[in-house]
GUDREN-912106 format. One record per residue: residue number from 1; x, z, y of N, C-alpha, C in turn. Coordinates in steps of 0.2 Angstrom, whole numbers. Atoms other than C-alpha are relative to their C-alpha. Example, Ala and Ser with C-alpha at 12.3 -4.5 7.8 and 13.67 -1.06 7.14 Angstrom:
BEGIN
+-----+-------+-------+-------+-------+-------+-------+-------+-------+-------+
: num :   n.x :   n.z :   n.y :  ca.x :  ca.z :  ca.y :   c.x :   c.z :   c.y :
+-----+-------+-------+-------+-------+-------+-------+-------+-------+-------+
:   1 :     4 :     0 :    -6 :    62 :    39 :   -22 :     4 :     0 :     6 :
:   2 :    -4 :    -1 :    -6 :    68 :    36 :    -5 :    -4 :     3 :     5 :
+-----+-------+-------+-------+-------+-------+-------+-------+-------+-------+
This chain:
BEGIN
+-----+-------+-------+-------+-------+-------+-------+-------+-------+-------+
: num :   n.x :   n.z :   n.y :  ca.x :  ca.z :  ca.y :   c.x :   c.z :   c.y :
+-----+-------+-------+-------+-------+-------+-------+-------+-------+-------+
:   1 :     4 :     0 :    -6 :     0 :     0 :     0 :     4 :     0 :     6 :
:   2 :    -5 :    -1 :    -4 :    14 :     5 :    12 :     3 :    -9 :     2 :
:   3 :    -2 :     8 :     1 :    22 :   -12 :     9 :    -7 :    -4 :     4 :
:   4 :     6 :     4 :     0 :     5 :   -21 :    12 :     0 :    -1 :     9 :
:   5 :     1 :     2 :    -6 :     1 :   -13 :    27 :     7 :    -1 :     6 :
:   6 :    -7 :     4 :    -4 :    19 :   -16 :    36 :    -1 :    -7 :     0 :
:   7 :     4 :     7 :     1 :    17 :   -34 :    32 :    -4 :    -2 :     4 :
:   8 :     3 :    -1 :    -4 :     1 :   -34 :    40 :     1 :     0 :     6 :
:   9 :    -2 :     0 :    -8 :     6 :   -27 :    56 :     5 :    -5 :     3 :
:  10 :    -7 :     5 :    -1 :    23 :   -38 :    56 :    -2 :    -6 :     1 :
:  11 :     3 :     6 :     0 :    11 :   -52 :    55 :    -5 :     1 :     7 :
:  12 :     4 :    -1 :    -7 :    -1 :   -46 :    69 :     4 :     2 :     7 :
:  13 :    -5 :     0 :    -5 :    13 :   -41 :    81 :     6 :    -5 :     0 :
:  14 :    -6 :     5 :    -2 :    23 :   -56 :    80 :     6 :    -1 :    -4 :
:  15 :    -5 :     1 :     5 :    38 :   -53 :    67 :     0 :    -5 :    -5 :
:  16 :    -1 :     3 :     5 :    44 :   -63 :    55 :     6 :     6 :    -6 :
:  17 :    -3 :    -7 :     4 :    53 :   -53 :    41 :     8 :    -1 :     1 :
:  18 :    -6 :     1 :    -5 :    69 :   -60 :    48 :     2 :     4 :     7 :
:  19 :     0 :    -2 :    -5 :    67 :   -53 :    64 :    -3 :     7 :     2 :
:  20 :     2 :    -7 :    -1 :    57 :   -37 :    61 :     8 :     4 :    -5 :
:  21 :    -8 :    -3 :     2 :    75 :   -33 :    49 :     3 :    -1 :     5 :
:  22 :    -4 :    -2 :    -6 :    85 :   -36 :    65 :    -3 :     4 :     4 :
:  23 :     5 :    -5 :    -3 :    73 :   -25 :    74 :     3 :     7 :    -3 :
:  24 :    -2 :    -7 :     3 :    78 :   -10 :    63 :     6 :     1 :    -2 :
:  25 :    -8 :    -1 :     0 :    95 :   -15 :    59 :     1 :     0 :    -9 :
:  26 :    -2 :     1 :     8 :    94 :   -19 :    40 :    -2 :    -8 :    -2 :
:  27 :     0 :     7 :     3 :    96 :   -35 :    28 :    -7 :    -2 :     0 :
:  28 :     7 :     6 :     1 :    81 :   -48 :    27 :    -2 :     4 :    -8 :
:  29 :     1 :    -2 :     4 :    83 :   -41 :    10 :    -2 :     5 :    -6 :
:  30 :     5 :    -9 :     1 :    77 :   -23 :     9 :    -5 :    -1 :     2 :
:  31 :     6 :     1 :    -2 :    64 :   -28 :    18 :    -5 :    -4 :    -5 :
:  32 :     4 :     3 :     5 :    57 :   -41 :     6 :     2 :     6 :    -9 :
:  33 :     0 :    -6 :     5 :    62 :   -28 :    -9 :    -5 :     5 :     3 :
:  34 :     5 :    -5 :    -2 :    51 :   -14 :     1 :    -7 :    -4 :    -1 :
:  35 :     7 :     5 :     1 :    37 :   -29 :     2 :    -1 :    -2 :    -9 :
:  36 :     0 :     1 :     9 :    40 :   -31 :   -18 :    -1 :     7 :    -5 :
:  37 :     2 :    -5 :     1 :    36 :   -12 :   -19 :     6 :     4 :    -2 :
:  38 :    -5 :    -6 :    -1 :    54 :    -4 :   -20 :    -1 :     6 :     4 :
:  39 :     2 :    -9 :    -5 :    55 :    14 :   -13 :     6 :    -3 :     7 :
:  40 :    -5 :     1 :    -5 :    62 :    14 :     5 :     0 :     6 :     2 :
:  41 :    -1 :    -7 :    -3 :    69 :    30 :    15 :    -3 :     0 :     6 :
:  42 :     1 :    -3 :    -4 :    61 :    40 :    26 :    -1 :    -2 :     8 :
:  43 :    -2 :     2 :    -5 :    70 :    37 :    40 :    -2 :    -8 :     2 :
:  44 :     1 :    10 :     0 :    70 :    17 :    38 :    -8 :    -1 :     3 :
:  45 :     8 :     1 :     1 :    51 :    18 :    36 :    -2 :     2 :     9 :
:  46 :     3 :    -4 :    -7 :    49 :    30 :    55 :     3 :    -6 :     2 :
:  47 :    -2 :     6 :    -4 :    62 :    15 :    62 :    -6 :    -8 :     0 :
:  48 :     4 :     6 :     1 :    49 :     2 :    56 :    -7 :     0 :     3 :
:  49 :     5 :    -2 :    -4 :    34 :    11 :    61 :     2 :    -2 :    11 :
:  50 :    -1 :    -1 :    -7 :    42 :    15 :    79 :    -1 :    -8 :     3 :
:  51 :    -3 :     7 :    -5 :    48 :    -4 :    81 :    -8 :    -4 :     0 :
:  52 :     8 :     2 :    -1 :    28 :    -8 :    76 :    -4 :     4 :     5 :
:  53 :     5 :    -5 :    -4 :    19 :     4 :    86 :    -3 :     1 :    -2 :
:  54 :     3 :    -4 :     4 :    14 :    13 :    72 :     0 :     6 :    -1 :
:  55 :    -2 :    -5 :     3 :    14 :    29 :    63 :     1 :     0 :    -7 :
:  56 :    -2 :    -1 :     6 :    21 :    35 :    47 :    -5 :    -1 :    -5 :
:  57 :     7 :    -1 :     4 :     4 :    40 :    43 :    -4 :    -5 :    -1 :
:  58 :     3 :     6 :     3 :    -3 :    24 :    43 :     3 :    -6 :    -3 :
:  59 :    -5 :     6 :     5 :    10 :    14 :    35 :    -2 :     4 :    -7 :
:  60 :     0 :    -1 :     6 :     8 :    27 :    21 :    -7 :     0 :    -1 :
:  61 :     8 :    -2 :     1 :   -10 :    27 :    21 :    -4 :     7 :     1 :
:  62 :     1 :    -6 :    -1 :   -12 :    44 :    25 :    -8 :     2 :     7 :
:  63 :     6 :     2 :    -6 :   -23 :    38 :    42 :    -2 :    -8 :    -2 :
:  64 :     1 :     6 :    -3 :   -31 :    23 :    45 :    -2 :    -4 :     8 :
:  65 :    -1 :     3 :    -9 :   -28 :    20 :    63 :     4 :    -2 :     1 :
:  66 :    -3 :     6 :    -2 :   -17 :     8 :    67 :     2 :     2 :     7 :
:  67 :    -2 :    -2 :    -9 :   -14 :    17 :    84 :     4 :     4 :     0 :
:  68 :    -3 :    -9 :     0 :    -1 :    29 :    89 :    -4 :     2 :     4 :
:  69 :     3 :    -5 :    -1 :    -7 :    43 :    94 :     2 :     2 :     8 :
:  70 :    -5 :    -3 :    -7 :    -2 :    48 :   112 :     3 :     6 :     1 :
:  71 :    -4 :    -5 :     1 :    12 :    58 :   116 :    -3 :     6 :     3 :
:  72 :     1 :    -5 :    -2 :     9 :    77 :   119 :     4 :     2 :     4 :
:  73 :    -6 :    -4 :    -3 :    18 :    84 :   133 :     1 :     7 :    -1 :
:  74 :    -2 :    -7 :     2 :    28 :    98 :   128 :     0 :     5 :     5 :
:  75 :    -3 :    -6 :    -7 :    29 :   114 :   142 :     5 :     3 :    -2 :
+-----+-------+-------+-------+-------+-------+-------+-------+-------+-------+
């Protein structure tokens, strides 16, 4: 699912899988591995939400909002 919806958004926000991997700083090739349902890391995953203007929680399916959430300011 994870995979799925990443793809998704890379396709509604303009990426090609070429250029959302230069975006995050990794090979064209993890990328289409993570779209083939290989495990990605944590971190990877937060760099790929951020570069989509998503959340964690919706790549993992945890939300289905598609929106980030606006930031809270901290006092």
């Amino acid at each position: 699912m994870t995979g799925e919806r990443v793809f998704e958004l890379m396709r509604e926000r303009g990426f090609s899988t070429a250029s959302l991997a230069d975006s995050v700083r990794i090979q064209r090739s993890t990328l289409e591995n993570f779209f083939a349902g290989r495990h990605i890391h944590s971190d990877l995953l937060a760099r790929i939400a951020g570069t989509l203007q998503t959340s964690v929680a919706y790549l993992m399916a945890i939300s289905d909002d598609p929106q980030l959430a606006p930031a809270v300011p901290v006092n």
